[in-house]
C-alpha positions as CSV (number, residue, x, y, z in Angstrom):
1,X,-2.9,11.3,13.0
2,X,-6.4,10.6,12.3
3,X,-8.5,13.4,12.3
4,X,-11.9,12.9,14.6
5,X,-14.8,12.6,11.3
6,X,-16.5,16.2,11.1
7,X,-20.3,16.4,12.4
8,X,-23.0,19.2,11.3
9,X,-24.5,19.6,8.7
10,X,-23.2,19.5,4.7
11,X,-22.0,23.0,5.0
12,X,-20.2,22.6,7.9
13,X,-18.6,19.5,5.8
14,X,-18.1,21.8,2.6
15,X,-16.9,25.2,4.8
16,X,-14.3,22.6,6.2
17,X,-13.3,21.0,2.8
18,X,-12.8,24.4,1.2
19,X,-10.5,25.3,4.0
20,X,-8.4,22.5,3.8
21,X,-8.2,22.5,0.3
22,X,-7.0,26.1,0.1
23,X,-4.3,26.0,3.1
24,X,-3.2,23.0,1.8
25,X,-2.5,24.7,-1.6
26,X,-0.4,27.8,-0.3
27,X,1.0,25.1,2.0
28,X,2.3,22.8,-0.3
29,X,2.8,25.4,-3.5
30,X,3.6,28.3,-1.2
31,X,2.6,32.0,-2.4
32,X,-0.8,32.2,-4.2
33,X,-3.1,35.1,-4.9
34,X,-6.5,35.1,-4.6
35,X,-7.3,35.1,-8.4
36,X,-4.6,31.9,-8.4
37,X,-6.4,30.0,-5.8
38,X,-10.2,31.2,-7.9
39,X,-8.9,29.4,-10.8
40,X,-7.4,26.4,-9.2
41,X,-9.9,25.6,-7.1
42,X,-13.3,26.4,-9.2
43,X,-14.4,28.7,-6.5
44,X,-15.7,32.1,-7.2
45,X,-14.4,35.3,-6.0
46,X,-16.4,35.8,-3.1
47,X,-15.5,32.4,-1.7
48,X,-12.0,32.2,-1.8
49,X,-12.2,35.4,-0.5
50,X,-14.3,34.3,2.8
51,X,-12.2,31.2,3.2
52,X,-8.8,33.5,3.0
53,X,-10.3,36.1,5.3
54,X,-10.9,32.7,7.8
55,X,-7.8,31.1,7.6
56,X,-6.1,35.2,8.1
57,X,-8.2,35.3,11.3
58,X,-7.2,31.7,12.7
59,X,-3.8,32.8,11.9
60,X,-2.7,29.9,9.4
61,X,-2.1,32.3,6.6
62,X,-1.1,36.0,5.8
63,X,-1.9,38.0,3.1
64,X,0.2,40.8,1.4
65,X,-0.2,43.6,-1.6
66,X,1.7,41.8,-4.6
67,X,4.8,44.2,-6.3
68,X,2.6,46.8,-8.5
69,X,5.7,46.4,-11.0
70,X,4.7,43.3,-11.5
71,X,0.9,43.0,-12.4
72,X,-1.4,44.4,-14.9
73,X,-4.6,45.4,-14.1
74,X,-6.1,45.0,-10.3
75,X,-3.6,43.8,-8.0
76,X,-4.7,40.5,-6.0
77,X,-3.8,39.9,-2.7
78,X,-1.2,37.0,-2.0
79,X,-2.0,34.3,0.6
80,X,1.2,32.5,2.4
81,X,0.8,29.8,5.1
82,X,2.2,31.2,8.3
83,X,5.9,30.4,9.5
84,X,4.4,30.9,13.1
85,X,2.4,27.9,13.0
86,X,5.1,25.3,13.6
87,X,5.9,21.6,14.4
88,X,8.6,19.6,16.0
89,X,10.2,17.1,14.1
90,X,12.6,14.3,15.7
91,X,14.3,11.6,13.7
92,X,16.3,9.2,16.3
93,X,19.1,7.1,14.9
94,X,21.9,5.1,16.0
95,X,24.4,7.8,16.8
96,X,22.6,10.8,17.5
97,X,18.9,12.6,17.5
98,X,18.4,15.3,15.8
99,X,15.4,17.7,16.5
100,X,13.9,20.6,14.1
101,X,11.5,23.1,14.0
102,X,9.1,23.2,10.7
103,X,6.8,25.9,10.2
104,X,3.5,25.3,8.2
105,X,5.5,27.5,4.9
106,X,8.1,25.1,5.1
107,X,10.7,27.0,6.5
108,X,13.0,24.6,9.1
109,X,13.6,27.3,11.7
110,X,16.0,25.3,14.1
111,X,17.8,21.7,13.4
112,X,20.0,20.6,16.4
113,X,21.3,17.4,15.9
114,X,22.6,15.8,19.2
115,X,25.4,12.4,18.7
116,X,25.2,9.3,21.2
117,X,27.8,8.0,22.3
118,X,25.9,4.6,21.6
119,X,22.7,3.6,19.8
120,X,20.1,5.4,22.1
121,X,17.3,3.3,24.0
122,X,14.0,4.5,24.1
123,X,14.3,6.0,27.6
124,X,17.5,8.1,26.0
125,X,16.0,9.4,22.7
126,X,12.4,10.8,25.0
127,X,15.2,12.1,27.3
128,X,17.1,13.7,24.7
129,X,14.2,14.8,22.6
130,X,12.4,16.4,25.4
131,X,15.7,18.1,26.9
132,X,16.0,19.9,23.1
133,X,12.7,21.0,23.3
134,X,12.7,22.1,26.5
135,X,15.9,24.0,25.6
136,X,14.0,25.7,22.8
137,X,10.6,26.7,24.7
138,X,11.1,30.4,25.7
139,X,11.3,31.0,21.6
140,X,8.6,28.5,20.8
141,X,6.4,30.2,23.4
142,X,7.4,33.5,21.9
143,X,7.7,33.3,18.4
144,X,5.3,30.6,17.3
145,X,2.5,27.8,17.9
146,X,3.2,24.6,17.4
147,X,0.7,21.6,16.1
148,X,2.7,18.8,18.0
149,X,5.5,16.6,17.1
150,X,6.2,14.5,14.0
151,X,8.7,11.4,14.6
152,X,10.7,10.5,11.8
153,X,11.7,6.5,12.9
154,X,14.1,4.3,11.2
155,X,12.2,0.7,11.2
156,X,8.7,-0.4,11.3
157,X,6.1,2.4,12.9
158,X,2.6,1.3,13.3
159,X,0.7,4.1,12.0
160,X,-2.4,3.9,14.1
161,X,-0.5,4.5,17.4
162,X,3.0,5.3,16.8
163,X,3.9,1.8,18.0
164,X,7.3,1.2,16.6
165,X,7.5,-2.5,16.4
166,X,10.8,-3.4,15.0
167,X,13.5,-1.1,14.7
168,X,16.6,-3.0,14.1
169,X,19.6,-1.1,14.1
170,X,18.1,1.0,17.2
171,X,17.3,-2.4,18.4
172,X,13.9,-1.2,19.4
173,X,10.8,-3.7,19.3
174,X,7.0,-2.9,20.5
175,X,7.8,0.3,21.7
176,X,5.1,2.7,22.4
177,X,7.2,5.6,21.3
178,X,5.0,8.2,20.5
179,X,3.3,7.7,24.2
180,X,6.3,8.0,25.6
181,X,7.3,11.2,23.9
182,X,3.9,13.3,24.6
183,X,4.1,12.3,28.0
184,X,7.1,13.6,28.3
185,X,6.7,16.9,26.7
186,X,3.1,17.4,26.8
187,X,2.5,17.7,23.1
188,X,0.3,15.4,20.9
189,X,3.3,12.8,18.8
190,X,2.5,11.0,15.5
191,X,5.2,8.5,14.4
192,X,6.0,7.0,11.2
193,X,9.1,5.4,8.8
194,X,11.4,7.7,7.9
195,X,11.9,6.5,4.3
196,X,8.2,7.0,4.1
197,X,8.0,10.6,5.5
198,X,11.0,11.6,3.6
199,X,9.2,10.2,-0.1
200,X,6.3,12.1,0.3
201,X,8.7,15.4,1.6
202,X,10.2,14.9,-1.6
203,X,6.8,14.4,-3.4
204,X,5.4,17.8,-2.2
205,X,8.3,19.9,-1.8
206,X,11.9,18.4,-3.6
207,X,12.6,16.4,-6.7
208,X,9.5,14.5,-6.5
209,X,7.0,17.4,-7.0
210,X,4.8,16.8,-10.6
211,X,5.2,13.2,-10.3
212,X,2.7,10.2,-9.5
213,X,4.5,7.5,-9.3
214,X,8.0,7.5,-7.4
215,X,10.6,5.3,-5.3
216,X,12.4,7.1,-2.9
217,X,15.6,5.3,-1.3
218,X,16.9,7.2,1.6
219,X,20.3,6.0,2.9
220,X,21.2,6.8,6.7
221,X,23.3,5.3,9.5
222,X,20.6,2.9,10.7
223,X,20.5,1.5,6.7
224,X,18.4,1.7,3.9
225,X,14.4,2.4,3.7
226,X,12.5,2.9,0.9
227,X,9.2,4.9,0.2
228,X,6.9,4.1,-2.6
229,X,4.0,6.9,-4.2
230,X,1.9,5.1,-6.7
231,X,-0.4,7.7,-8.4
232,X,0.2,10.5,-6.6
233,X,-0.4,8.6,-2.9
234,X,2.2,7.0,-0.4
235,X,1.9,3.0,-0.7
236,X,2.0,2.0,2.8
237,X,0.5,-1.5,3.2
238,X,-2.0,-2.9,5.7
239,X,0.0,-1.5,9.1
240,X,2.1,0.9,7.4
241,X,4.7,-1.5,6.9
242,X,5.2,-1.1,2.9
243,X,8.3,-0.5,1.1
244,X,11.2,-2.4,3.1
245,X,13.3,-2.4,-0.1
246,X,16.6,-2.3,2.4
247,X,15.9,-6.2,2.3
248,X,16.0,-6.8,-1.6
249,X,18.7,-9.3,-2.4
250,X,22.0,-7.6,-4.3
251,X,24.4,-10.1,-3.6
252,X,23.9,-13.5,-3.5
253,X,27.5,-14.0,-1.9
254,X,27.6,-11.3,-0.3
255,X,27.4,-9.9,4.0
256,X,24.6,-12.2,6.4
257,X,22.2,-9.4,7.5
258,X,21.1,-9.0,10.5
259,X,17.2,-9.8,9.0
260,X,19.2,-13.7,8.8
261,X,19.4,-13.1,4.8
262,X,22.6,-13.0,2.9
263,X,23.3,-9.6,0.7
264,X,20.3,-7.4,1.4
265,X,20.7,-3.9,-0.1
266,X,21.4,-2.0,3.3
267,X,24.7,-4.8,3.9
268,X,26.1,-4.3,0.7
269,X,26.0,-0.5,0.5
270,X,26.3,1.1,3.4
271,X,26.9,4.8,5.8
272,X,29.8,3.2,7.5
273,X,31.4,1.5,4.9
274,X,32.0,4.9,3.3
275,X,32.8,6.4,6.7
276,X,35.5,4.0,7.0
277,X,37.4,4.8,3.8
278,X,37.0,8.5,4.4
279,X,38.6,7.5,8.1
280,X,35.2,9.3,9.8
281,X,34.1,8.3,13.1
282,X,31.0,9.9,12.5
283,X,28.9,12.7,10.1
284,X,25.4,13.9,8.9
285,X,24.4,13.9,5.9
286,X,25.9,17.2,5.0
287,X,29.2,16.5,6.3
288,X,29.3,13.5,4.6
289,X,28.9,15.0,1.2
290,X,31.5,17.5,1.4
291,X,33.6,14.6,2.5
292,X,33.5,12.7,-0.3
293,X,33.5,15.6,-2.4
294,X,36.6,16.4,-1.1
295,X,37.8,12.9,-1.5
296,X,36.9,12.3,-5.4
297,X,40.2,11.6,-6.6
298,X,41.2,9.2,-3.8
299,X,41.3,5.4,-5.1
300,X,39.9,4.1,-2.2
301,X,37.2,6.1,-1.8
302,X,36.3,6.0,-5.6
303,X,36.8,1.6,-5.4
304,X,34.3,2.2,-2.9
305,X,31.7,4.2,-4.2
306,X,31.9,1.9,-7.5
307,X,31.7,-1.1,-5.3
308,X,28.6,0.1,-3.4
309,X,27.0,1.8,-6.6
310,X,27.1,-1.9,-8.2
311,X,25.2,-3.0,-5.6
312,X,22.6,-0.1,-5.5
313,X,22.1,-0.2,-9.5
314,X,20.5,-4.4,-8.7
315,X,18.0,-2.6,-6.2
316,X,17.3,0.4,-8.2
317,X,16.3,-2.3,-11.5
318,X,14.5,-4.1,-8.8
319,X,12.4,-1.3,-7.7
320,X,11.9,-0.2,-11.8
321,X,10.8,-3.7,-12.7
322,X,8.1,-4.0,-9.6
323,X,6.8,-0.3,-9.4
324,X,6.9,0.6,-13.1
325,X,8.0,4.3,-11.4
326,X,8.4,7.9,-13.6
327,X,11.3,8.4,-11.0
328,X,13.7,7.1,-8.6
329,X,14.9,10.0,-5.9
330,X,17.9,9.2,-4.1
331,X,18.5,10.7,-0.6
332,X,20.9,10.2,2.2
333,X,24.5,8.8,1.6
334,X,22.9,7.5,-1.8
335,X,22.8,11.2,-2.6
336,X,26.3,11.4,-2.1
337,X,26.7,8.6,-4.0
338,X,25.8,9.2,-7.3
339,X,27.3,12.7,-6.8
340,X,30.9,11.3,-6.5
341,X,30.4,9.8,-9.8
342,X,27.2,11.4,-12.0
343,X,25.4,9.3,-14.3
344,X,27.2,6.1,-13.6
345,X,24.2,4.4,-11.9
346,X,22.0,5.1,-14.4
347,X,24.8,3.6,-16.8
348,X,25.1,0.6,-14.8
349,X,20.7,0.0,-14.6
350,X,20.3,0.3,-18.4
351,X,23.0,-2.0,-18.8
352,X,21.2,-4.8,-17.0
353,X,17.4,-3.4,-16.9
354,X,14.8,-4.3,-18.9
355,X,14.9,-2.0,-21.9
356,X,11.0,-0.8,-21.7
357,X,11.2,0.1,-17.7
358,X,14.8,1.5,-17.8
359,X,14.7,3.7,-21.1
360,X,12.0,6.1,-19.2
361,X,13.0,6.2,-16.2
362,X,14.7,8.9,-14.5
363,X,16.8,8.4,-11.2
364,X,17.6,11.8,-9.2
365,X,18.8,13.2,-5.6
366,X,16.8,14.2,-3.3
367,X,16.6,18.0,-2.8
368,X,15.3,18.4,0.3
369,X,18.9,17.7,1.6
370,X,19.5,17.4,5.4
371,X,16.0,19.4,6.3
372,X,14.2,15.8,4.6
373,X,13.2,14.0,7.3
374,X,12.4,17.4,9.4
375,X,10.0,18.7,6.8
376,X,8.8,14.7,6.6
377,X,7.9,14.5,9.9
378,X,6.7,18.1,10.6
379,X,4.1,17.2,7.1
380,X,2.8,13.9,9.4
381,X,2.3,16.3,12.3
382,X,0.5,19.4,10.1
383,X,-2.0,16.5,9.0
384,X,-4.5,17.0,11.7
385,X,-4.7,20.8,10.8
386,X,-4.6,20.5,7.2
387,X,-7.6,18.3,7.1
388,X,-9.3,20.4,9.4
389,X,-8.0,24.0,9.4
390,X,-10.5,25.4,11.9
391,X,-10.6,22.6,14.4
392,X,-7.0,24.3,15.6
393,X,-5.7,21.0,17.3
394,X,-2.9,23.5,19.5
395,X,-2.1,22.0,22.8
């Protein structure tokens, strides 16, 4: 969500500046002390110390007395963000919608994932998204304030609105989800590709932290999506439509996709096709992982994974040659992937890469594990209060 622009004068801009700046650091680098956030941000003393005693009073941070044992000299106070200041993360998908609870120090408080019985409509993941939350009101009323809700969508979102207009698997198209959703549970909604939200997760919190320029791949049932961060900010296009690399050609003989191509990435390597030689109806992420795990020495499961990695080393060289990245994070099933058999991807894209792209470049898993898209789409619903800490946009 947009933030509304500020009005005043320049040091109602500047007061509001400093306090974004400085909730967004304990935010995104967790515990700081004041004499931590004085250096960082250039401010003096007094400064950090009005903008802390602010941000303590709207109740986005706490400060504590650091260990004694461990200081010399004068003790300086440490600023956290708040784990009472939540939001709700959703992230519907074709066999279930799971629902979280994110608060602004990064902590996912609740995660209940609900299975469908069939790829949910519109109508079903509202329903289902407001009966959780709902279900979870007399602790959110208790315990915590919440922002609003982040959506976490597998297909195309348009930012502006949370229009999503194509989902594909979900089989979604010019639906005004995010409308839908705070009508139904009173609570402002911002929407946005999953793959997206999950890079920049992984950028300020997981594997992707100290590095400008990453591709994120996230595998899930509804297919593969792709996030892109070039120097240090998520590449989105016009609409917000950027980084559909689920659609790269890996096979020129390979599966028709349901795009009309032949061999896009997301046919070729696949949630189900590993489900299916692990004899899985169904799994999250987790589950899945300690499935194949467990499965390591079965030659099925292993033809499988080397089948599938194959296919996922083309889109990986793809993604080096165009983007030029420092790294290539790995989340989802694809996380499982290369854990079944470590370092053979990257043994299969120096083969075949170009030397110069491939020699630097570092491919790892995502960390952020099966709280990604959660902390992902609770991060697009915090926006509105980072940016403007104390325009408190609680409903």
């Amino acid at each position: 969500m947009t933030p509304p622009p500020a009005r005043g004068n320049n040091l109602d801009t500047v007061r509001q500046h400093n306090l974004s700046t400085v909730l967004g650091m304990v935010h995104r680098a967790g515990a700081a002390s004041r004499s931590e956030l004085t250096r960082s941000t250039g401010l003096n003393r007094s400064t950090i110390a009005a903008l802390v005693g602010e941000l303590v009073e709207l109740g986005l941070v706490n400060e504590s007395e650091p260990d004694a044992n461990n200081r010399v000299g004068r003790p300086s106070p440490v600023v956290t963000a708040s784990g009472r200041v939540c939001a709700i993360a959703i992230n519907p998908e074709i066999d279930a919608v799971t629902v979280g609870v994110v608060g602004l120090d990064g902590t996912v408080h609740h995660r209940v994932r609900y299975p469908t019985e069939s790829v949910p409509t519109v109508a079903d993941a509202v329903a289902i998204g407001r009966s959780i939350i709902d279900g979870m009101r007399p602790d959110l009323d208790d315990r915590y304030r919440v922002v609003g809700i982040g959506a976490a969508i597998p297909g195309l979102v348009r930012v502006s609105d949370g229009v999503v207009r194509l989902a594909p698997h979900l089989d979604w198209r010019d639906e005004p989800f995010a409308e839908l959703l705070a009508a139904a549970t009173g609570l402002p909604v911002d929407a946005g590709n999953d793959a997206n939200l999950g890079a920049n997760a992984e950028r300020l919190f997981g594997a992707g932290r100290g590095y400008a320029d990453l591709v994120y791949l996230n595998g899930g049932a509804s297919g593969i999506g792709a996030g892109v961060i070039v120097d240090g900010k998520p590449l989105t296009g016009r609409s917000g439509y950027a980084g559909e690399l689920g659609h790269t050609l890996v096979n020129s003989t390979g599966i028709r996709c349901h795009c009309g191509a032949i061999g896009c990435l997301e046919t070729e390597v696949s949630q189900s096709a590993l489900l299916r030689v692990l004899d899985l109806p169904g799994a999250d992420p987790d589950e899945l992982d300690r499935a194949l795990a467990g499965a390591s020495a079965d030659e099925r499961v292993l033809a499988e994974v080397e089948r599938q990695l194959g296919h996922l080393a083309v889109a990986v060289r793809n993604a080096a040659n165009v983007f030029n990245p420092e790294l290539i994070v790995l989340g989802g099933f694809l996380g499982a992937l290369i854990a079944v058999a470590p370092g053979r991807l990257e043994m299969l894209v120096t083969e075949h890469g170009l030397g110069a792209t491939a020699e630097s470049l570092v491919i790892a898993r995502a960390e952020l594990g099966s709280r990604l898209l959660m902390i992902g789409a609770a991060e697009l619903a915090f926006g509105s209060l980072l940016a403007d800490p104390a325009r408190i946009p609680f409903p």
